[in-house]
DRENSE-588914 format. One record per residue (C-alpha): residue in one letter; x, y, z. Coordinates in steps of 0.05 Angstrom, whole numbers, padded with zeros to 5 digits, always signed. Layout:
N
aXYZ
...
//
This chain:
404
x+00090-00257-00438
x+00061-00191-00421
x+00028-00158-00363
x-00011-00091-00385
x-00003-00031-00351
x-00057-00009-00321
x-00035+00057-00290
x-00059+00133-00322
x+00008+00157-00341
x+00025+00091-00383
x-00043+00086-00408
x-00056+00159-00429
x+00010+00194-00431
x+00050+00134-00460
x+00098+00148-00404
x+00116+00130-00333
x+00143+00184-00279
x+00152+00131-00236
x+00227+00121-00207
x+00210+00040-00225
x+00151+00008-00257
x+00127-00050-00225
x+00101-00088-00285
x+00162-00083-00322
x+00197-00113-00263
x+00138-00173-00260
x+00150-00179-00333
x+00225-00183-00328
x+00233-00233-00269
x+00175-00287-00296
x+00215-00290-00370
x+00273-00305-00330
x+00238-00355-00300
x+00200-00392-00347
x+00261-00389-00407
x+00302-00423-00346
x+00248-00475-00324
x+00241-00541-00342
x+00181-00587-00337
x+00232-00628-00280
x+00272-00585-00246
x+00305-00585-00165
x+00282-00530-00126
x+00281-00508-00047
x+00213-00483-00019
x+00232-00423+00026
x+00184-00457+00065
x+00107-00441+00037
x+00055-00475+00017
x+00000-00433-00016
x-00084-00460-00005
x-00118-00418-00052
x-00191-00390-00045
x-00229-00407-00107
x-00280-00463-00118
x-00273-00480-00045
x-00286-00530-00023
x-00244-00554-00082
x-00184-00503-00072
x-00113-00504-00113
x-00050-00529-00054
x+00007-00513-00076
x+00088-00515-00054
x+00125-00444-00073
x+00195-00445-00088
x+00240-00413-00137
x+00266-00463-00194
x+00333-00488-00171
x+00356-00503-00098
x+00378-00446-00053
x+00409-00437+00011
x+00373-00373+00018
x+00303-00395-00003
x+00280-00375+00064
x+00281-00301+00039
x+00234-00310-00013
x+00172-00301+00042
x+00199-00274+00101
x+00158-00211+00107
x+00189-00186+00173
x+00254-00192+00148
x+00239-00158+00090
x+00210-00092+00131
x+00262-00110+00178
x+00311-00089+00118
x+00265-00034+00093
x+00266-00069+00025
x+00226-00036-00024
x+00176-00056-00078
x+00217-00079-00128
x+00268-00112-00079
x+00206-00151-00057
x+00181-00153-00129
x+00245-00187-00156
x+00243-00244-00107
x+00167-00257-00117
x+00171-00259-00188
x+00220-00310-00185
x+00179-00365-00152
x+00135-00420-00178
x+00067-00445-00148
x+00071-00511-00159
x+00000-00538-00148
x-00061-00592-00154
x-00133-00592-00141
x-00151-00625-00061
x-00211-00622-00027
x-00201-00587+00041
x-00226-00645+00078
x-00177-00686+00048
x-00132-00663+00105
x-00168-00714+00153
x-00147-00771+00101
x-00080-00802+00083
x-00067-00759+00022
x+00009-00763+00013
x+00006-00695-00025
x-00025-00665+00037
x+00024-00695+00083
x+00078-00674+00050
x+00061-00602+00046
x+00039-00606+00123
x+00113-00626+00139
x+00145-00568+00098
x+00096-00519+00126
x+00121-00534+00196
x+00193-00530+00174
x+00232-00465+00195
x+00288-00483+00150
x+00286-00484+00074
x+00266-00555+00048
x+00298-00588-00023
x+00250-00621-00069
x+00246-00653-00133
x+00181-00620-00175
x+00158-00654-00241
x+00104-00605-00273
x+00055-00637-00314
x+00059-00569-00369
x+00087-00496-00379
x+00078-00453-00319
x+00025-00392-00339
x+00017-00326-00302
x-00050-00304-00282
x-00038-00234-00249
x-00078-00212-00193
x-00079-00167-00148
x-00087-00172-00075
x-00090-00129-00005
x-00073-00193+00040
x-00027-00244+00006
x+00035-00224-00028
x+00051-00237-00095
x+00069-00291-00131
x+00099-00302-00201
x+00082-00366-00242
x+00034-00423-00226
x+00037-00492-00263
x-00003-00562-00255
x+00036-00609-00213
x+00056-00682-00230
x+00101-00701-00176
x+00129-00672-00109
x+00199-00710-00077
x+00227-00683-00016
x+00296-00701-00019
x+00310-00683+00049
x+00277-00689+00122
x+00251-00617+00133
x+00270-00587+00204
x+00211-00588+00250
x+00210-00549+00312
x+00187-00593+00380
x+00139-00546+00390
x+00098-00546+00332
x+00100-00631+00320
x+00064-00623+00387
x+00005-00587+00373
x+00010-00622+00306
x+00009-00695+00346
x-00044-00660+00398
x-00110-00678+00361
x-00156-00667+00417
x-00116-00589+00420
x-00168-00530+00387
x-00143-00500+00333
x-00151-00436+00373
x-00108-00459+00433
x-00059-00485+00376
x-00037-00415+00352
x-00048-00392+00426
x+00009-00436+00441
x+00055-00429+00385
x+00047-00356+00399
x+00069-00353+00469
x+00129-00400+00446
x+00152-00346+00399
x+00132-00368+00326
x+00106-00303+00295
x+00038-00299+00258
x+00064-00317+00188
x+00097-00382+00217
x+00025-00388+00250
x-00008-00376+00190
x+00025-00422+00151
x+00015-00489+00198
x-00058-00474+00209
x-00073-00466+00131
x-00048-00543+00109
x-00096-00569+00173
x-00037-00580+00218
x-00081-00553+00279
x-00140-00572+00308
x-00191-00628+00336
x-00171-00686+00288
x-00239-00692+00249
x-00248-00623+00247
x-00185-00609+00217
x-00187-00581+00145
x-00149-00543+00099
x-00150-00465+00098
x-00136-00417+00039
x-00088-00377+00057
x-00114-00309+00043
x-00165-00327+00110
x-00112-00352+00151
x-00069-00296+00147
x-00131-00260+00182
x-00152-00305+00225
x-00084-00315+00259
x-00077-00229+00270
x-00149-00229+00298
x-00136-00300+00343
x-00076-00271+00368
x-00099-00202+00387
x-00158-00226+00427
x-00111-00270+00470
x-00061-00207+00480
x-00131-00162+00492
x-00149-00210+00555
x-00080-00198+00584
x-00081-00124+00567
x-00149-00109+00596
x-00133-00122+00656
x-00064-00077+00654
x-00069-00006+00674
x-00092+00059+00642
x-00031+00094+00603
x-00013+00141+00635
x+00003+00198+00581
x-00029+00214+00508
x+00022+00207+00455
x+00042+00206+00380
x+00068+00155+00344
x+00082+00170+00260
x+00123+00127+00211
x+00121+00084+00146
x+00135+00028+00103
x+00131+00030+00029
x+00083+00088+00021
x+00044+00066+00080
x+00053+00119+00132
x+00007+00104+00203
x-00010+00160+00244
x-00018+00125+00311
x-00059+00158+00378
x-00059+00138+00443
x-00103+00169+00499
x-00095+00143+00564
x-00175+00113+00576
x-00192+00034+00572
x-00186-00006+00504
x-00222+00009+00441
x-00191+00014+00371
x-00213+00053+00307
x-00172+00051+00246
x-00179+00104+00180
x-00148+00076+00121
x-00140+00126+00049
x-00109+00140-00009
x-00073+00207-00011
x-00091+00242-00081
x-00065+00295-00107
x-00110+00357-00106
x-00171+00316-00085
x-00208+00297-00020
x-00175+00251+00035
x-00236+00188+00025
x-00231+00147+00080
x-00256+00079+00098
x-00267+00063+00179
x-00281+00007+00229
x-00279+00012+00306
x-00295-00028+00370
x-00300-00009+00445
x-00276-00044+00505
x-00315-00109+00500
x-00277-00118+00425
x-00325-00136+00355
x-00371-00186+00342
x-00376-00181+00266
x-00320-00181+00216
x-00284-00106+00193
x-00308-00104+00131
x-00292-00038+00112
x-00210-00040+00125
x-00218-00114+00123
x-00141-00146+00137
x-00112-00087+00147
x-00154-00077+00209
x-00130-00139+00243
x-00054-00130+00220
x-00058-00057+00248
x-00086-00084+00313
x-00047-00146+00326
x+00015-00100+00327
x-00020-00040+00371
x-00024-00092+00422
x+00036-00121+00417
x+00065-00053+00438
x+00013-00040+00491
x+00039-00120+00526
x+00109-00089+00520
x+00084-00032+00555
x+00041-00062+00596
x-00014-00012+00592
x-00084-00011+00565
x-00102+00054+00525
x-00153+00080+00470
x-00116+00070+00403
x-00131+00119+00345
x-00104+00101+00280
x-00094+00139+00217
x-00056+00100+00152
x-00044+00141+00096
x-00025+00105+00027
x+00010+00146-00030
x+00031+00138-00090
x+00087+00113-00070
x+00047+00041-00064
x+00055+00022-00132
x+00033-00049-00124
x-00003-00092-00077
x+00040-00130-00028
x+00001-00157+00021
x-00027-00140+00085
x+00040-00157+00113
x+00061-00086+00098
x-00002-00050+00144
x+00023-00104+00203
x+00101-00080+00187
x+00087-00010+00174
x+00044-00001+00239
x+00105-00034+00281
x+00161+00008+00250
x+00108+00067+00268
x+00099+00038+00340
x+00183+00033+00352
x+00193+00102+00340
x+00201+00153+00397
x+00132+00182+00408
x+00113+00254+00435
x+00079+00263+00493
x+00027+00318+00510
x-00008+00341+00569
x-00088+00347+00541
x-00131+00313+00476
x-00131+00373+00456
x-00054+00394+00457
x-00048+00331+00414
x-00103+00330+00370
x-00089+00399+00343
x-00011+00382+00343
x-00037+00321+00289
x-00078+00358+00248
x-00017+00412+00244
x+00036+00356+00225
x-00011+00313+00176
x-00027+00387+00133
x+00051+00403+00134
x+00069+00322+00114
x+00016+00305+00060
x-00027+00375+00049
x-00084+00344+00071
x-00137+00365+00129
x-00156+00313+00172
x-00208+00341+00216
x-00269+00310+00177
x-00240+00242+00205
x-00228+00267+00273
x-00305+00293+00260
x-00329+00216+00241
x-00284+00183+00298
x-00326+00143+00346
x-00259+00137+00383
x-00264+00209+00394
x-00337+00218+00409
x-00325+00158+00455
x-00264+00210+00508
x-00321+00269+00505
x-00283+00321+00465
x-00338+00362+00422
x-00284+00415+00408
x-00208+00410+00363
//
């Protein structure tokens, strides 16, 4: 097994200044994997079940797990706990590569019938505890790499044959209830779960295997759109509490990171709206940018130029304005270097923006004071100007300040 290596300096210098590469850590972990896998084998899912995308409404369900049974499976997707430890690419990379995507080929309205498949995945998707299983595969798991902005990696995928749980997984009250609530929306399902403190991957995870919802209307989700949907659900129940909180009172600064995602984070003290720039940092080039905003009264169509990241980003702005409990105007700014060697997920713009948002911020007395204060501070961290996007910002345009 081999993956290429796409990047420049392997490709055209035949060598890597990276401090790690990536691929050779994919490449490691998965020939581990597969020389230790059999076509039976014990295994615990951490828990996660993966609904792919493709074909649908014919999609790919699948249980992840790494090949042998482990107290600690629960590690293997636990994204806040990962940013939590500031683990790194290939801390995360090592763990993914490890795990197997067990899967078969299910309608998504096969979640309305009794498909024992489906069932079974529904129970270990509302587990919060890791869940042992006997897997028979029906042939050699393969590796298809792919890369992708919203779900995190994964390392091998193989046809399944048959899925035992050899255990009862551990199902919180709270989620058999909106599970057992078929007249419940789906909406007012992950409102609920919410307010009882499951976060949005634990969300994410119950509404993808058709777990929530009005009982014929429930289907199965991939979970690339779930992960979305939950961060933008959320958000707009935390934005009807928050509108009606008052003004912040100050303009401040927020800056930090989270594996070469660093988020530049404004607040000015005016009602709700939003705007996030999102670019690559290249060396001795232009800062391109993509953008997406919405005023007070939120967005009607979907962000399609910063697409998840958007909706991570946001979800955990408000989170900090509830905590407050303040409304403001939110300015954001993400940076991504080259320290972002691989896609992880859109787990890391939802982490990175929190680590950002628990940092002391400073405080100034005018837009202006803090405005020219960023500019200053982005040019001495990443040698970059910044005052085209402060130029395009309909944030900006929005508080009436025509001068920087």
């Amino acid at each position: 097994m081999n993956i290429s290596h796409p990047c420049n300096e392997c490709r055209i210098l035949g060598r890597c200044i990276r401090k790690f590469c990536p691929f050779d850590i994919t490449n490691t972990y998965l020939a581990r994997t597969i020389e230790k896998l059999s076509d039976n084998f014990d295994a615990t899912t951490p828990p996660s079940v993966f609904v792919g995308r493709f074909n649908y409404p014919n999609v790919n369900l699948g249980v992840i797990s790494p090949i042998e049974r482990n107290e600690d499976a629960w590690m293997y997707d636990s994204p806040r706990y990962w940013a939590n430890k500031n683990m790194q690419i290939d801390e995360i990379l090592k763990l993914r590569s490890s795990l197997v995507n067990s899967r078969t080929k299910v309608n998504v309205k096969d979640a309305r019938l009794n498909n024992k498949f489906i069932e079974t995945s529904q129970e270990i998707n509302m587990a919060i505890k890791p869940v042992d299983m006997e897997i028979t595969l029906k042939e050699k798991p393969r590796y298809n790499p792919q890369s992708d902005s919203v779900v995190s990696p994964i390392g091998l995928m193989a046809d399944l044959k048959n899925l035992k749980l050899t255990e009862n997984p551990k199902i919180p009250l709270q989620a058999e209830k909106v599970y057992y609530d078929t007249d419940l929306k789906a909406v007012e399902g992950i409102k609920y779960l919410y307010e009882k403190g499951f976060d949005e991957h634990f969300i994410s995870r119950v509404l993808s295997v058709g777990n929530l919802g009005i009982k014929n209307e429930r289907k199965l989700v991939p979970t690339r759109w779930c992960i979305t949907a939950v961060d933008d659900i959320v958000a707009k129940n935390l934005l009807n509490e928050i509108r009606e909180n008052k003004i912040l009172e100050n303009y401040a600064l927020y800056f930090d990171g989270y594996i070469g995602n660093y988020y530049l984070i404004i607040t000015i003290p005016e009602p709700w709206s939003y705007e996030l720039f999102e670019g690559y940092i290249q060396k001795d080039e232009e800062f391109l940018f993509a953008t997406d905003y919405e005023t007070y009264n939120g967005r009607k169509t979907y962000a399609s130029n910063t697409v998840g990241g958007y909706y991570a980003c946001r979800l955990a702005v408000l989170e900090k304005l509830k905590e407050l409990k303040v409304q403001a105007s939110v300015l954001v700014l993400r940076f991504i270097t080259d320290e972002y060697l691989f896609p992880m997920g859109v787990f890391v713009c939802r982490e990175a923006t929190r680590k950002s948002l628990k940092t002391k911020p400073i405080y100034f007395n005018t837009k202006r004071e803090m405005l020219t204060y960023a500019k200053s501070f982005i040019f001495k961290k990443f040698r970059i100007d910044i005052e085209k996007v402060l130029n395009k910002s309909q944030l900006i345009k929005q508080t009436k300040l025509t001068q920087f």
